[in-house]
C-alpha positions as CSV (number, residue, x, y, z in Angstrom):
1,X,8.1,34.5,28.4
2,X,9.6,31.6,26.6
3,X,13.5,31.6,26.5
4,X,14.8,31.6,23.4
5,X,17.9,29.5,22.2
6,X,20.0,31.2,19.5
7,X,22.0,30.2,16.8
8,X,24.3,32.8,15.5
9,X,26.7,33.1,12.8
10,X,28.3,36.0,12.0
11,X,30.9,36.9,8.9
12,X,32.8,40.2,8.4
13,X,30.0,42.9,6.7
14,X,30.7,43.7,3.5
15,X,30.4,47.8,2.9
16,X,27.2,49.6,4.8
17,X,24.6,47.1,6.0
18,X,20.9,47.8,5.0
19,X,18.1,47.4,8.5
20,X,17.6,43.6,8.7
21,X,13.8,44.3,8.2
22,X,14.5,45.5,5.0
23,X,17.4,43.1,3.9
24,X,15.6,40.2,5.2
25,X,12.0,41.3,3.3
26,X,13.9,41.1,0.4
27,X,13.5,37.5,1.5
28,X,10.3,37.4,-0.4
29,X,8.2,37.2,2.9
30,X,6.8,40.4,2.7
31,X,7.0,42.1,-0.8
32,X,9.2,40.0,-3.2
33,X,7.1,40.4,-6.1
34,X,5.3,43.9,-5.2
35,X,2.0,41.9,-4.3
36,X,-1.0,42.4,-1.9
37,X,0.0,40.1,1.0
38,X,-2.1,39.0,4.0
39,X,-2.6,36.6,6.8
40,X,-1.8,33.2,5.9
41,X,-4.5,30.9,3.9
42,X,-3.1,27.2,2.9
43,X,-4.6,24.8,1.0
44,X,-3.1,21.7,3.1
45,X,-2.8,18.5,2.7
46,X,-4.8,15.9,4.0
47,X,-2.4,14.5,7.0
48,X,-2.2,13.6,10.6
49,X,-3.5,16.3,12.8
50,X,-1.1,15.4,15.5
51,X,1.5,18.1,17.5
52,X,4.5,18.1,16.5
53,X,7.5,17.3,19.0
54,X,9.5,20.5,18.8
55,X,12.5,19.2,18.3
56,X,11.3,17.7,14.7
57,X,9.8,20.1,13.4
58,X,12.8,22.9,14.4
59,X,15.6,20.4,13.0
60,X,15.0,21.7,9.6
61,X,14.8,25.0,10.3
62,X,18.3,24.3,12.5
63,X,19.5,23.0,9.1
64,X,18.5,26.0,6.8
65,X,19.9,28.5,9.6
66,X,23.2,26.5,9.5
67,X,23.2,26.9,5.7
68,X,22.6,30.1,5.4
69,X,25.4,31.0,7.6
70,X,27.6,29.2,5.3
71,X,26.6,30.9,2.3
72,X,27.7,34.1,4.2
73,X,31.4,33.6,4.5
74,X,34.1,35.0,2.6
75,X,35.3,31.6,1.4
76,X,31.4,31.0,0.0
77,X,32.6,31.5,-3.8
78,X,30.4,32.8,-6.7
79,X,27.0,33.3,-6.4
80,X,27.0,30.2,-8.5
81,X,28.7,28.6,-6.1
82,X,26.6,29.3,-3.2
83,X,23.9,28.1,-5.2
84,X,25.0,25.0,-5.2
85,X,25.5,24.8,-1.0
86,X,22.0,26.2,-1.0
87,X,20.0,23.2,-3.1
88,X,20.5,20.3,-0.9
89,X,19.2,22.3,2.0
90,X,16.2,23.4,0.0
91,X,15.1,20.2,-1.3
92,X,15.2,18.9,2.3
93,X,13.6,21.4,4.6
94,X,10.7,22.4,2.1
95,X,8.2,20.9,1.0
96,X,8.0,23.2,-2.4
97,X,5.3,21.4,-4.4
98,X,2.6,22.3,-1.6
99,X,4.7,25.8,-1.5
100,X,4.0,26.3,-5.1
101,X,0.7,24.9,-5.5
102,X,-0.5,27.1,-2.6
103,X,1.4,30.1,-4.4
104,X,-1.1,29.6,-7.2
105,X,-4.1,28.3,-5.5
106,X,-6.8,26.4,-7.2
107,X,-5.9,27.2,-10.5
108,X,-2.7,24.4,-10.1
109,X,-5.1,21.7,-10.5
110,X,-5.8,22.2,-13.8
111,X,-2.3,22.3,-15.3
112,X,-1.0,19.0,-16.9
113,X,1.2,16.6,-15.3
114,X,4.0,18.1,-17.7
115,X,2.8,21.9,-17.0
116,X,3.4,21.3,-13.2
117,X,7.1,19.5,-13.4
118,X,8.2,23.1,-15.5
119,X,7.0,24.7,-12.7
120,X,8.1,23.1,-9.9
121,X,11.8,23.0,-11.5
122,X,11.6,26.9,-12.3
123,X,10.1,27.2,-8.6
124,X,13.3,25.4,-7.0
125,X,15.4,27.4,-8.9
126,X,13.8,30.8,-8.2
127,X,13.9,30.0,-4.3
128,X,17.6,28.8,-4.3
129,X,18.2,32.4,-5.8
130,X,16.2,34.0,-3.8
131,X,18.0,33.0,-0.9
132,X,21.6,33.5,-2.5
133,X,20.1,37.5,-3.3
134,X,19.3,37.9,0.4
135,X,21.8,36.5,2.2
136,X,25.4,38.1,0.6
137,X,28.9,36.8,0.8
138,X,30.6,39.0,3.3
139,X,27.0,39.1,5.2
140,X,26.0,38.8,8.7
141,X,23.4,37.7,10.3
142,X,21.9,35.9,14.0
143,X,19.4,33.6,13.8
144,X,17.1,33.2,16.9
145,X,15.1,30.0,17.0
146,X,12.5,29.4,19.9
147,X,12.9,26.2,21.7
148,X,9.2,25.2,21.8
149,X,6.5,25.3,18.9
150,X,3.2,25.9,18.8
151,X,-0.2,24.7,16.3
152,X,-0.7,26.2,13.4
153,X,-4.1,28.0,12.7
154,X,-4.1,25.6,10.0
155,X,-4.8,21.8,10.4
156,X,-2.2,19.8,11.7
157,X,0.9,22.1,10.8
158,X,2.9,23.7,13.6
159,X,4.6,27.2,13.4
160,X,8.2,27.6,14.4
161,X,9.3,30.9,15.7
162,X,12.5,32.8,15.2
163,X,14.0,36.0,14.2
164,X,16.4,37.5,11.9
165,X,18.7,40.2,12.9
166,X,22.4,41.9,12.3
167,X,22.8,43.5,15.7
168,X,22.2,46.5,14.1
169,X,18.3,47.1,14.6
170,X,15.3,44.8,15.9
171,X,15.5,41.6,14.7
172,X,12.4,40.6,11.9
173,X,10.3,37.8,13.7
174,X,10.0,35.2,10.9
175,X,7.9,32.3,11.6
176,X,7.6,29.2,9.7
177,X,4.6,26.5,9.1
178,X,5.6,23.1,9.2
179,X,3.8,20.2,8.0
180,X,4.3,16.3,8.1
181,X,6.1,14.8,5.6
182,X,8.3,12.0,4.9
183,X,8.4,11.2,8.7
184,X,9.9,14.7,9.3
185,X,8.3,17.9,8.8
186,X,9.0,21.0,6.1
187,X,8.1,24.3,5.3
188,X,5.3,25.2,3.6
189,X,4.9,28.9,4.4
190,X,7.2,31.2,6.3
191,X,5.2,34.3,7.9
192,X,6.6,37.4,8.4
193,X,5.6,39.2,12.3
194,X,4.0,36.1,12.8
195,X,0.9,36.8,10.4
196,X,1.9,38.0,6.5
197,X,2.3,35.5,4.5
198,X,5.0,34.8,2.1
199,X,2.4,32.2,-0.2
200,X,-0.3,34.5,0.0
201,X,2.0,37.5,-1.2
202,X,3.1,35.3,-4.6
203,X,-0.3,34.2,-4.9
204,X,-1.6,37.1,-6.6
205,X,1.1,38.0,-9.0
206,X,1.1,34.0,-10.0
207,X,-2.9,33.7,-10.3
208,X,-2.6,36.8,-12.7
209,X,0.6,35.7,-14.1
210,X,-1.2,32.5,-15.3
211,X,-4.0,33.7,-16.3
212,X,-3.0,35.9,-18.9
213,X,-0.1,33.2,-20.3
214,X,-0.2,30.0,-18.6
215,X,2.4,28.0,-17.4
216,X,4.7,29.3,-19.7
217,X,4.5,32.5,-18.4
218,X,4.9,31.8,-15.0
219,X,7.8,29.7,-16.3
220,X,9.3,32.9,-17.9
221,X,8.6,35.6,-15.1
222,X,9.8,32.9,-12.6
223,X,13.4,32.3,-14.6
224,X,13.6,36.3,-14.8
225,X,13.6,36.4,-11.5
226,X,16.1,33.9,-10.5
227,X,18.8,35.5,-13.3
228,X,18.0,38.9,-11.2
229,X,18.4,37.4,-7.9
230,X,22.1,35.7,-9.6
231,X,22.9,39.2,-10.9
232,X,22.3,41.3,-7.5
């Protein structure tokens, strides 16, 4: 069995904790949007097929762990605030265009130049939140990260393993798919119990979202939301 290597940062809970599998769903990576989810299907892009080295394609997910902690303590702020810790760390360890264009599937193609900027800006925002929602002031959590990697199912991305717990119940097994970029790697899926997909779970409610009003209304339901995940 591979040892594990853990990083864990804990903050006083504030009130009764919720089961991690349930707090940490509300991630998005299993039933954020209330839609049909299943194994993991990306539309990747055309790069090197080469392995990874572990150690640079877990740095980011070291980085986001590390963050997320942060965004825990009691000296975090608003959720405004903690917003604002969150975006750097978001910008760096994912690669949200691929994210988002794999969130819509084939259909992104055909917006404009102008359609997909509105979207990917409304996109960064709703993930920031998203992440703000899930992981409270007050909060605590462990974050388990495997040393080692392993290849993707898809071409030339690598999955990193960890898990998300409290100490209270099993940890959640979170996974994330890794692809080459900028001379790094980044997320562009995270998989919950190794095999449900978090793109393939906004993928219908954004295909059917666009369909009946375009951009703009993915625009919309995307900004409504992130103001929910502010207001939680």
């Amino acid at each position: 069995m591979t040892q594990l290597s853990s990083i864990t940062i804990k903050a006083a809970s504030a009130g009764r904790r919720k089961g991690a599998a349930s707090r940490y769903a509300a991630l998005g990576v299993l039933a954020l949007l209330s839609a049909p989810v299943a194994s993991a299907a990306l539309i990747t892009p055309a790069l090197a097929q080469t392995a990874a080295p572990s150690s640079a394609a877990i740095a980011p997910i070291n980085d986001l762990y590390a963050v997320l902690g942060q965004i825990q303590t009691t000296s975090s702020g608003s959720n405004e605030a903690r917003a604002q810790i969150m975006a750097p760390v978001i910008d760096r360890v994912f690669d949200l265009s691929t994210v988002l264009h794999n969130s819509i599937g084939m259909r992104y193609i055909t917006l404009s130049a102008d359609e997909q900027t509105k979207l990917l800006a409304a996109f960064r925002q709703f993930t920031i939140a998203r992440y703000v929602s899930s992981f409270k002031k007050g909060g605590s959590a462990k974050f388990t990260v495997s040393p080692t990697t392993r290849p993707a199912p898809s071409g030339g991305s690598t999955l990193v393993n960890t898990t998300i717990g409290d100490g209270s119940d099993t940890a959640t097994a979170i996974n994330y798919v890794m692809m080459p970029s900028g001379g790094g790697y980044r997320i562009v899926d995270i998989l919950l119990n190794g095999h449900i997909s978090q793109v393939a779970a906004q993928r219908a409610d954004f295909s059917s979202t666009l369909a009946r009003g375009g951009a703009d209304a993915l625009v919309t339901l995307l900004n409504r939301k992130t103001a929910k995940f502010m207001n939680n």
